[in-house]
N, C-alpha and C positions, 0 to 999 in steps of 0.2 A: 429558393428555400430560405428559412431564418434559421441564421445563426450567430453564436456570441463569439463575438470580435474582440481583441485586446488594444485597447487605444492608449494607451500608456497605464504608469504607475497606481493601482487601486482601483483601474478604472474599465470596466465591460460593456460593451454597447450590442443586444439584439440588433442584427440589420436583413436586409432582406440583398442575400448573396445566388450568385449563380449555380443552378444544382448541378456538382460534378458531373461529368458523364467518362463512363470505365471504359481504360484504352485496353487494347490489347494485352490479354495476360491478369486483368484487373477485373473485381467486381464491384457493385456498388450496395453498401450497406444502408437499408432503412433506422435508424439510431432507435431503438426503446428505451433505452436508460441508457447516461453515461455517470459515474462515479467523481466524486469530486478529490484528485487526489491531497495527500499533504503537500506535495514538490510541488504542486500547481499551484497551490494555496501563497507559496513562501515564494513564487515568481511573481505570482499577484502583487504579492504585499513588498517584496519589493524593488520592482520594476522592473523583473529580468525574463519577459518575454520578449520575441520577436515585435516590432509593431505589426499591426494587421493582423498576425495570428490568431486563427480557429483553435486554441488548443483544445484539448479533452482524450484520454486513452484508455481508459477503464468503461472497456458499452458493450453492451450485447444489444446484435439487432439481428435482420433478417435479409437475406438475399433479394434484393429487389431488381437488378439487372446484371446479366452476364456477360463483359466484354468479348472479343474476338479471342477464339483459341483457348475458352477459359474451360477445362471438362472437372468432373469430379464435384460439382454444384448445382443445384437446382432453383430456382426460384422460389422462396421461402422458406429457405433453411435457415434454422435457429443458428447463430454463429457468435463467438466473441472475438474481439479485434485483436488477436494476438495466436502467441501461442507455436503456431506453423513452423517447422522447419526449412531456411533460406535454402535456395536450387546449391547443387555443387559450387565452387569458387567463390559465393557470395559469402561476405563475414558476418558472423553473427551478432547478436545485439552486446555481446562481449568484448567487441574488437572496439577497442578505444586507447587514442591518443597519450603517449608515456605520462602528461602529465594533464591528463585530464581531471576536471574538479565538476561537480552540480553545479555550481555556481557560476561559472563562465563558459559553459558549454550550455546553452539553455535551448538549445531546438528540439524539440522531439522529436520521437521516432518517426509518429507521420504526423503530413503536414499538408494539408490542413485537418485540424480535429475532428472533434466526437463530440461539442455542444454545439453541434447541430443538426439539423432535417436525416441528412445524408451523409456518407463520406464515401470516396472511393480509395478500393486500395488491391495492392499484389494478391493475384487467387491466392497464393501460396501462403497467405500469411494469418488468416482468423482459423480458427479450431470449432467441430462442431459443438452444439449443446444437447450434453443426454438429456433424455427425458427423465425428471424428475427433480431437474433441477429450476429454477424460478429465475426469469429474466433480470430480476434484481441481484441473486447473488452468485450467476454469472457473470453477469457485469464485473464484478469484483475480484475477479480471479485472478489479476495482475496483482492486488495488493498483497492475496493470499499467495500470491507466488515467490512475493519475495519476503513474504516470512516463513516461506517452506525452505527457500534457499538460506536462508539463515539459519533457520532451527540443522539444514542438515549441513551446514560448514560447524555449526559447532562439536564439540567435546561432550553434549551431554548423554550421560549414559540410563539407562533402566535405573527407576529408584532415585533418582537425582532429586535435589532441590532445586529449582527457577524460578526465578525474580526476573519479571517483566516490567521496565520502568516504561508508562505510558502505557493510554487504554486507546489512539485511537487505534481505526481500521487495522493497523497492523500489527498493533498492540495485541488485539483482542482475537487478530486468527495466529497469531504466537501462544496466546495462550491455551485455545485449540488444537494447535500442532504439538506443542511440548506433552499435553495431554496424549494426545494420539500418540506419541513418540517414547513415553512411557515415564515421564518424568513423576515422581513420586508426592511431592506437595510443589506446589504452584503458590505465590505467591505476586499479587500487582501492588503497585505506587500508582497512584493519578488524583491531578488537584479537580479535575470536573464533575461533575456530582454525577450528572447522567452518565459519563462515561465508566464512574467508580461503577455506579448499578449494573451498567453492563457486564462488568465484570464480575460481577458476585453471581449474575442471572448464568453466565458461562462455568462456573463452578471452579472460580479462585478458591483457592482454601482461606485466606487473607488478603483484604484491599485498604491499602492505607492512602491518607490523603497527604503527601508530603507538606503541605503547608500547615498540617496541625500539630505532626508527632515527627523526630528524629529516625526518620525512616532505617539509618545505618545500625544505629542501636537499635533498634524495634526486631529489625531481622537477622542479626546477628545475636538478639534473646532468641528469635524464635528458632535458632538452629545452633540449640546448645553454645552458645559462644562460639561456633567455626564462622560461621558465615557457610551461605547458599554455594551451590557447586559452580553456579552460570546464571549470569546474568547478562540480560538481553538488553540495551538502550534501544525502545525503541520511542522515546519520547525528545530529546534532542532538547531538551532546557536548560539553561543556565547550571543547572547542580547534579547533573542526571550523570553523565562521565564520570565525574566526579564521584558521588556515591555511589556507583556500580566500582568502581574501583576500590572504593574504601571499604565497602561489606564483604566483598567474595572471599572466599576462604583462601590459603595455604595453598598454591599451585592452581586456583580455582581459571574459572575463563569467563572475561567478559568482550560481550559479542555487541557490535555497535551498527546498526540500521538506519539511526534517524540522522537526516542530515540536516543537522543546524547551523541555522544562520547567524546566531550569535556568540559573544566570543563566551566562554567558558572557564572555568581556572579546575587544576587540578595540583595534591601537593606528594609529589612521590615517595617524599622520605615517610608516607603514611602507610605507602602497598608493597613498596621493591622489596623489602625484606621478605612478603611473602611468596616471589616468584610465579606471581600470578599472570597471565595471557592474557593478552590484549590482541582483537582480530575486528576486522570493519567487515560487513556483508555488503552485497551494492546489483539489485536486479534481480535477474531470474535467468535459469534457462527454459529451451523453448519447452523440454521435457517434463520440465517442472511444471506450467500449466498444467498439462494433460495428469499427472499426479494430483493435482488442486481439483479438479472435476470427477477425478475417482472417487477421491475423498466430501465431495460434496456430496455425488449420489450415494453413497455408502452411510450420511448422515453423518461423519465424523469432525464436518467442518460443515454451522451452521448460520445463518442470516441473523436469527435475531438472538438477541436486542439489539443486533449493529442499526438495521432498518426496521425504522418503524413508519407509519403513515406520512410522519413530519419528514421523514428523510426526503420525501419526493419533493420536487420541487421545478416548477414550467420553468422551461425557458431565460421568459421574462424574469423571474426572480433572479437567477443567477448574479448578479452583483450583489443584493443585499447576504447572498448565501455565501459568496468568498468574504465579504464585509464581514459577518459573524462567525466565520473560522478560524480569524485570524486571532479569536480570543475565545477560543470555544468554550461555551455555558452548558446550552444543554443539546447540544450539536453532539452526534457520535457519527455516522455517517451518512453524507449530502448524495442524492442521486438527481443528475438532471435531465427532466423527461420532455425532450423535444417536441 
C-alpha cells in the first residue's frame, strides 16, 4: 500500500509500505479521508515526530478485513478510528505520565497512522458511522471531540457571552458547540481571511481580525465594558493567552485548548485583581465521541465551510499541504484522501 512517511523535520515522503495485516482481536481499516490535525501540523513543523512514522488519526474508513476472534463487525462497515471504550484494566486515553507535555511525548495513539491505504487496529476501538453523516465530517470527530470536552469542562452557562480566539477546525466546532450549549452571543478573533468567512458563514455574531483592531478593547465595548463571560484559546499565538486573560470579565473563565509551541508573554497585575479562572482542556473522552456523531446526525454540528472541494487533498500532495498550514491563508481544514 502507499503511505506518507515522516523522514524528519518538514519533511514527508509517499512510499510504497507493507499492507498491515489484523492480528487477533484487530481489524483492518480501508482509510477514505483522514483529517489534517493542528498537533500534527506543529510536529511537522517542528521535528517532533517518530522517524519512520505513518502518523495521521482523524479518518473514517471501512471494514475491509476481520482479524481472528474479531465479533461485532462486518465487512464494510462505515467506522471512525476512535471513539471505543478500552476492555476492563486497560487505561484509557486519559492515563498519562505526572508530568507529561505535547511536546515531548510525541507518539500517538496508534502507530502506524491514517495517511495511508490501510491501517489496522484493536476491534474495540473505532466507533460506527450513523447514516446521515458524510465520510468527511466523520472523519473529524476527534477535533470535534475535544472542543466538546472543553466547551463541557468549562463554566459557561445559558445566556453567556464567548469569545472564541481562533477559527481553525477546533475553533469553529467550539463555536458550534457553545451555540448548541446555549451560549447567548458568540463572538471569534482570527487573522485568516478564509477562516474569519468560516466563521461568519457558522453564525458568529462578531469576527474580528486581530491584526487590524484591538481585539481587547473591541470586546470588552462590545459587552458594555464587563468583558465576555469565557473565553475559549483555541488559537495558541503569540498574544492569544494573553488577550483572553485581559478581556474576560470579573470572576469570568478562561479556557485554554491550543497548544502552542511558542513562547508567549502575559502581565498579571492586568487580570488578578479580577479573580478570573484560568483552566487548560487536553483530549476527549471515549463518550465524548459518540456525543460528537449525535450531534452531527441531529444537524447541530456541521461540515461546511470547514470543507470544501479544496480541502481534499491525494496522497501525493500531502507535504505541500502541511507546508501551507503552517501559515494558514486560505487553508480551513485539510483532508487526506488516500
Amino acid at each position: 500500500m502507499r503511505a506518507a512517511v515522516y523522514k524528519g523535520k518538514q519533511h514527508l515522503e509517499v512510499e510504497e509500505v507493507p499492507t498491515p495485516t489484523p492480528g487477533p482481536g484487530q481489524v483492518l481499516v480501508r482509510v477514505k479521508c483522514c483529517g489534517v490535525c493542528g498537533s500534527d501540523v506543529h510536529r511537522f513543523q517542528h521535528g517532533m515526530f517518530w522517524p519512520d512514522l505513518i502518523p495521521g488519526h482523524e479518518f473514517c474508513g471501512v471494514i475491509a478485513e476481520l482479524g481472528a476472534d474479531v465479533e461485532g463487525w462486518t465487512l464494510g462497515d462505515r467506522v471512525i478510528g476512535g471513539g471505543g471504550s478500552p476492555p476492563p484494566g486497560m487505561p484509557t486515553g486519559g492515563h498519562r505520565a505526572p508530568r507529561y507535555t505535547s511536546r515531548s511525548n510525541r507518539s500517538p495513539t496508534m502507530s502506524p497512522g491514517a495517511y495511508a491505504e490501510y491501517i489496522a487496529m484493536d476491534a474495540w476501538r473505532p466507533l460506527p458511522v450513523p447514516d446521515g453523516i458524510s465520510d468527511e465530517l466523520a472523519a473529524l470527530t476527534e477535533p470535534c471531540a475535544v472542543a466538546l470536552h472543553m466547551v463541557r469542562l468549562s463554566r459557561m452557562r445559558l445566556g453567556d457571552t464567548a469569545v472564541i480566539l481562533g477559527a481553525g477546525p477546533i475553533g469553529l466546532f467550539a463555536l458550534q458547540l457553545v451555540r448548541a450549549a446555549g451560549a447567548g452571543r458568540v463572538f471569534v478573533t482570527e487573522p485568516a481571511p478564509a477562516r474569519r468567512r468560516a466563521a461568519e458563514e457558522l453564525g458568529a455574531d462578531r469576527v474580528l481580525d486581530p491584526t487590524e483592531l484591538d481585539v481587547v478593547s473591541e470586546l470588552v465595548a462590545e459587552t458594555g465594558g464587563i468583558g465576555p463571560d469565557v473565553v475559549f484559546d483555541c488559537g495558541g499565538a503569540q498574544r492569544t493567552l494573553h488577550d483572553a486573560l485581559e478581556m474576560v470579565r470579573r470572576e469570568g473563565q478562561v479556557m485554554v485548548v491550543a497548544l502552542a509551541w511558542d513562547e508567549g508573554y502575559i502581565l498579571p497585575v492586568e487580570w488578578v485583581g479580577r479573580e478570573v479562572e484560568l483552566k487548560t482542556s487536553y483530549g476527549s473522552t471515549p463518550g465524548e465521541w459518540g456525543i460528537c456523531l449525535d450531534l452531527m446526525q441531529r444537524g447541530l454540528v456541521r461540515s461546511e465551510p470547514l470543507i470544501t472541494p479544496e480541502s481534499m487533498v491525494p496522497l501525493d500532495g500531502i507535504q505541500r499541504a502541511f507546508e501551507g498550514l503552517m501559515s494558514p491563508d486560505q487553508q480551513v481544514q485539510v483532508l487526506i484522501v488516500p
